[in-house]
C-alpha positions as CSV (number, residue, x, y, z in Angstrom):
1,X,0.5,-8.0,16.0
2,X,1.1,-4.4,14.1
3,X,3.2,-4.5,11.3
4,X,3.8,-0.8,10.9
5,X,4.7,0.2,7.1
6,X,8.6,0.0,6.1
7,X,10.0,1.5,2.9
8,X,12.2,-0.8,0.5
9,X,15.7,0.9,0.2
10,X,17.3,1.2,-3.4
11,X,20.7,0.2,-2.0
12,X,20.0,-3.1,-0.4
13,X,18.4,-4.6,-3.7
14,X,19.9,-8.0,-4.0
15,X,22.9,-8.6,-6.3
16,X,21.5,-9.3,-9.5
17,X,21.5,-9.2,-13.4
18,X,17.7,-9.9,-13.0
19,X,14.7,-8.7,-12.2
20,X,11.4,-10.6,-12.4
21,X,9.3,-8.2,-14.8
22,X,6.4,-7.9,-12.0
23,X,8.3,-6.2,-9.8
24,X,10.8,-3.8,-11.5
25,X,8.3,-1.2,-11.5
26,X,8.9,-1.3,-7.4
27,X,12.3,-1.2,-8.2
28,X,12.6,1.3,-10.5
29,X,10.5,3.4,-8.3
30,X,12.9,2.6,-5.0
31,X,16.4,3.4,-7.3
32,X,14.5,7.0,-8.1
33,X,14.2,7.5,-4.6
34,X,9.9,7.8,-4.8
35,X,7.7,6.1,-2.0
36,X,6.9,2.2,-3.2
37,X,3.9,1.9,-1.3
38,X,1.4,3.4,-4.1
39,X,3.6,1.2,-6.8
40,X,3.0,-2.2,-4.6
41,X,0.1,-1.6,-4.1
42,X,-0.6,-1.5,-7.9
43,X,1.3,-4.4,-8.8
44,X,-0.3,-6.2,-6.2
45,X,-4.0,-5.1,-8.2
46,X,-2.7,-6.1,-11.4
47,X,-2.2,-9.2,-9.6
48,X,-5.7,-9.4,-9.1
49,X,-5.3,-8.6,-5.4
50,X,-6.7,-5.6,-3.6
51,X,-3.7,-5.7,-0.6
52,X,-0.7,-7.5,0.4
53,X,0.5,-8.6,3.3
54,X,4.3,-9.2,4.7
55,X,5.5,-10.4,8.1
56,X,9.6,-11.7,8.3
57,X,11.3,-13.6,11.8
58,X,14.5,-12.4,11.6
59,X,17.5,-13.3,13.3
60,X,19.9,-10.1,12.9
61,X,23.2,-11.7,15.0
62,X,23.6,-15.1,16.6
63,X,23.1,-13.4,20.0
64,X,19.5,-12.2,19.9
65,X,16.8,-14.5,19.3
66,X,14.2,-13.5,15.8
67,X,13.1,-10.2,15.8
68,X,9.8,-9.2,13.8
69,X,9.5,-7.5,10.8
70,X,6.7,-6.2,8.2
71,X,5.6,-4.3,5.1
72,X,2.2,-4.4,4.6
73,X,-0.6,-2.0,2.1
74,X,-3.8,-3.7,4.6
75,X,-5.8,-0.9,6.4
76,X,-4.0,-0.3,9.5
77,X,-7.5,-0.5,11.4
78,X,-7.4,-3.9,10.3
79,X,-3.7,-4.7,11.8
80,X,-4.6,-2.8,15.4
81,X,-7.4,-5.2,15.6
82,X,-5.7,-8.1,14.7
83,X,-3.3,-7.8,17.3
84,X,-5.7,-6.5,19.6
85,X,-7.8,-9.4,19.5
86,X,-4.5,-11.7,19.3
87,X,-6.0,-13.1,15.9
88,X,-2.4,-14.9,15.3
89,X,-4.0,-17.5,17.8
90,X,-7.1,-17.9,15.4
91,X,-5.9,-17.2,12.1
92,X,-6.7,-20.4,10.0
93,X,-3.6,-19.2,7.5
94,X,-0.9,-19.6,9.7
95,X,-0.7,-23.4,10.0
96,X,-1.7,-23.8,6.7
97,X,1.6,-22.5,5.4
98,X,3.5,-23.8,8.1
99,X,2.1,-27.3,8.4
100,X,1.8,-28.0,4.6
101,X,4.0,-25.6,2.9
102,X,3.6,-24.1,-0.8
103,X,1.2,-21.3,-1.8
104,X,-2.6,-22.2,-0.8
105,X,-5.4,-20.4,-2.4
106,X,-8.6,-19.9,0.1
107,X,-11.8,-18.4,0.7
108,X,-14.8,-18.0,3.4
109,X,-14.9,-21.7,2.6
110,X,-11.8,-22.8,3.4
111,X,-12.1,-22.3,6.9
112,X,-16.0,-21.8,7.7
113,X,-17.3,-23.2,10.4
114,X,-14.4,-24.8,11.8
115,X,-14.7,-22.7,14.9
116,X,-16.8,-19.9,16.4
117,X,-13.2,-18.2,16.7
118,X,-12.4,-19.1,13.4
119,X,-16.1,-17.2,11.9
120,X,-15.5,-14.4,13.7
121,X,-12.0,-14.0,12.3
122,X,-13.4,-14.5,8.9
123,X,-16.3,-11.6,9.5
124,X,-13.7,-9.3,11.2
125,X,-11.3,-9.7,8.3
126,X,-13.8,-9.1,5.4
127,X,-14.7,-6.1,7.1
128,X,-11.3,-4.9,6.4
129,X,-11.1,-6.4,2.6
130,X,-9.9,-9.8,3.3
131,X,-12.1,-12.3,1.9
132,X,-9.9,-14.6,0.5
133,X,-6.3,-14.5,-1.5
134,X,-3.3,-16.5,-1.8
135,X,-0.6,-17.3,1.0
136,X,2.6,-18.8,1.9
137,X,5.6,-19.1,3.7
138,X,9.3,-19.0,2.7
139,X,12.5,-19.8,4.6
140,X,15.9,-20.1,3.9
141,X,19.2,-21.6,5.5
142,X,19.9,-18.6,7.6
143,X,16.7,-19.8,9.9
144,X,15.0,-16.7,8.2
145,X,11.3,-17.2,8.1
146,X,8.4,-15.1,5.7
147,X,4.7,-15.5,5.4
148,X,3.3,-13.8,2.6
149,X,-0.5,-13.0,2.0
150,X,-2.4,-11.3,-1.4
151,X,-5.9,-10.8,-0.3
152,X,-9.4,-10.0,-2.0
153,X,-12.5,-9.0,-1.3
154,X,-14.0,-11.4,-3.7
155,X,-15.9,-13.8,-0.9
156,X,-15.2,-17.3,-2.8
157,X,-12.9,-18.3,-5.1
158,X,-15.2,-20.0,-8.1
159,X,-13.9,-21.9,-10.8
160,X,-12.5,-18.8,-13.1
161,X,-11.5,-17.4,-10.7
162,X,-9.0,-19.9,-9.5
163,X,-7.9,-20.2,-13.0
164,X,-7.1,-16.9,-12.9
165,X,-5.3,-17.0,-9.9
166,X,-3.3,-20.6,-11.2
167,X,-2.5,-18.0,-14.4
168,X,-1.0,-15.2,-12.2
169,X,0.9,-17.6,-9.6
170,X,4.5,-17.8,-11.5
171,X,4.2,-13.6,-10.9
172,X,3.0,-14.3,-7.3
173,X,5.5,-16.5,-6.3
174,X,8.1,-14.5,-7.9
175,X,7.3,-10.8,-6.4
176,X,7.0,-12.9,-3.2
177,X,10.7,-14.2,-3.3
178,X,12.2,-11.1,-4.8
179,X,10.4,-9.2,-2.1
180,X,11.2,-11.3,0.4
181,X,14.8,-10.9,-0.9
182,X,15.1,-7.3,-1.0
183,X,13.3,-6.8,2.3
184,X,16.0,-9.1,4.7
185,X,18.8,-7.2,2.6
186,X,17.2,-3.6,3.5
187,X,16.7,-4.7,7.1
188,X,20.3,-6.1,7.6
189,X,22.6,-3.5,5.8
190,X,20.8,-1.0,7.3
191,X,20.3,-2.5,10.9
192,X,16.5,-1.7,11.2
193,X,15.4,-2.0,14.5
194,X,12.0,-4.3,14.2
195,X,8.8,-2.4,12.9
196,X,6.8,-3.6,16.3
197,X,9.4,-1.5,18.5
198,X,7.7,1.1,20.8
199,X,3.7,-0.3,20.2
200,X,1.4,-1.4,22.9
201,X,1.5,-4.8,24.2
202,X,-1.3,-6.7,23.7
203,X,-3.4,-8.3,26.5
204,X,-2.3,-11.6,25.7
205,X,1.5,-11.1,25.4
206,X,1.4,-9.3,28.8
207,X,-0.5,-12.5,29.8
208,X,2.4,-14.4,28.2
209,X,5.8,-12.2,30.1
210,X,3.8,-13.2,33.6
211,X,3.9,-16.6,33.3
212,X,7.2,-16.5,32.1
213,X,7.9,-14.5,34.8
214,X,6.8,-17.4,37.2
215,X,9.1,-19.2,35.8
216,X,7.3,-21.4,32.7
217,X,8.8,-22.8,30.2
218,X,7.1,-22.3,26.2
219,X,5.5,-25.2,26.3
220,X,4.0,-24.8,30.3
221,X,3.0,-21.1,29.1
222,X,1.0,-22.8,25.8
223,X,-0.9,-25.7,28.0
224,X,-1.8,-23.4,30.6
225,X,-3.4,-20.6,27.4
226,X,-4.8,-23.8,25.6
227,X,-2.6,-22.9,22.7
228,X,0.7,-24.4,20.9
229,X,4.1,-23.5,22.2
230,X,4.8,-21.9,18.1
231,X,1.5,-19.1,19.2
232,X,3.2,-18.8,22.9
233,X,6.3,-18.4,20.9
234,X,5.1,-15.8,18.6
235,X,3.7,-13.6,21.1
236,X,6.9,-13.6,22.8
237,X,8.8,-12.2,19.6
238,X,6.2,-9.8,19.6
239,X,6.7,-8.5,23.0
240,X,10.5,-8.4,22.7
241,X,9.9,-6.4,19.3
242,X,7.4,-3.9,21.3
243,X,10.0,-3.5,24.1
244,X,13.6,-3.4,22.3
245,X,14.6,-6.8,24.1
246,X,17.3,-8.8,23.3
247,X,16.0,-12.2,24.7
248,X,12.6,-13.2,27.0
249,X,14.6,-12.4,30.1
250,X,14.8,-9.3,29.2
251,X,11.7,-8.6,27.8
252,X,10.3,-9.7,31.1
253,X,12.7,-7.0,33.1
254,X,11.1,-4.4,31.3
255,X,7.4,-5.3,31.4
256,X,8.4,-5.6,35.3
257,X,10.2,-2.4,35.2
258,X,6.9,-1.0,32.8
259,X,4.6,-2.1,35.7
260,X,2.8,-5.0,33.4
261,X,4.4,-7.8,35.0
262,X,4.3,-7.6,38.8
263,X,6.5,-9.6,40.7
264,X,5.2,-11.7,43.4
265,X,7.3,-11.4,47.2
């Protein structure tokens, strides 16, 4: 899915005496009112990190189901492919965090030759810079879910180079949380709509709103793509996002309204 760029606002910084040192140069750049991207991106370097990548599930009010959210400094060639070629279905990253939880550091080795699908996400990816990084997830009691990725163009992660990464992952982890922070706050005080709204839909969400249409349930919609009901789920989110719906049935009313869904006499 796109994750179009959004701006950190100086007035929703969380309520606190502290700021990890390794991000109040974002911070100080948001309360003088300049553009953060520039400044993320160079924390995110002196991280060792050539881009940084944010997605958020939010849930806004109890009556609309999780909306999507991002901030991300990735080439956005890289992101229109990605959702393109529905590489949330393939990406090797995603049930690593989910599945195992903590931060997990990986390379072209990690997940090599698991799959044809899987080696030609790794090509298309280090076309774009992302050769290997750090990533995780992070959720909290308000159902709020994050997955965070710092990617390199280094290939594989040798011996130093994991000890420098194990040196720098107290800073990781705490620009991830802060960020992660700061972003929900900026999102709810200032009732954002999600960063998806207005895009494309995807050939495989419009492929997901007609069997809903039909009547499918998430888990039907997953065994009949070959996928699991949490990739069915997430490209429903994304399709609501795209279309300013509140809930599936009314993402489906406007992809039927759109012309992509076509309902069957």
């Amino acid at each position: 899915m796109p994750i179009q760029q959004r701006d950190l606002l100086p007035d929703s910084l969380p309520i606190s005496a502290l700021v990890p040192e390794v991000i109040r140069p974002v911070v100080e750049a948001a309360q003088e009112g300049s553009e953060t991207t520039n400044v993320v991106r160079a924390v995110i370097q002196s991280l060792g990190f050539d881009s940084f990548l944010y997605g958020l599930s939010l849930s806004p009010r109890p009556d609309r189901e999780a909306q999507l959210y991002g901030y991300s400094t990735v080439p956005r060639e890289w992101l229109a492919t990605y959702d393109r070629r529905a590489y949330c279905e393939i990406d090797p990253r995603i049930p690593l965090v989910l599945e195992s939880g903590g931060a997990h550091i990986w390379d072209q080795n990690t997940f090599r030759g698991r799959s044809k699908a899987v080696d030609e996400f790794l090509d298309s990816a280090a076309q774009y810079g992302t050769c290997s990084g750090v990533c995780f997830a992070l959720h909290d009691v308000s159902h709020h879910g994050a997955m965070l990725a710092f990617n390199s163009r280094i290939p594989v992660v040798d011996r130093i180079r994991r000890q420098v990464i194990e040196r720098n992952l107290s800073e990781i982890l705490s620009f991830g949380h802060y960020f992660n922070s700061w972003f929900i706050r900026t999102v709810l005080d200032h009732d954002i709509a999600p960063t998806l709204h207005g895009a494309s839909l995807s050939p495989r969400e419009i492929e997901v709103l007609k069997l809903v249409a039909r009547g499918l349930s998430t888990d039907d919609v997953a065994a009949r793509m070959s996928v699991v009901a949490r990739t069915v789920q997430l490209h429903l989110d994304s399709a609501r996002a795209k279309l300013g719906a509140a809930n599936r049935q009314q993402a489906v009313a406007l992809a039927i309204k759109a012309g992509f869904v076509t309902v069957l006499a």
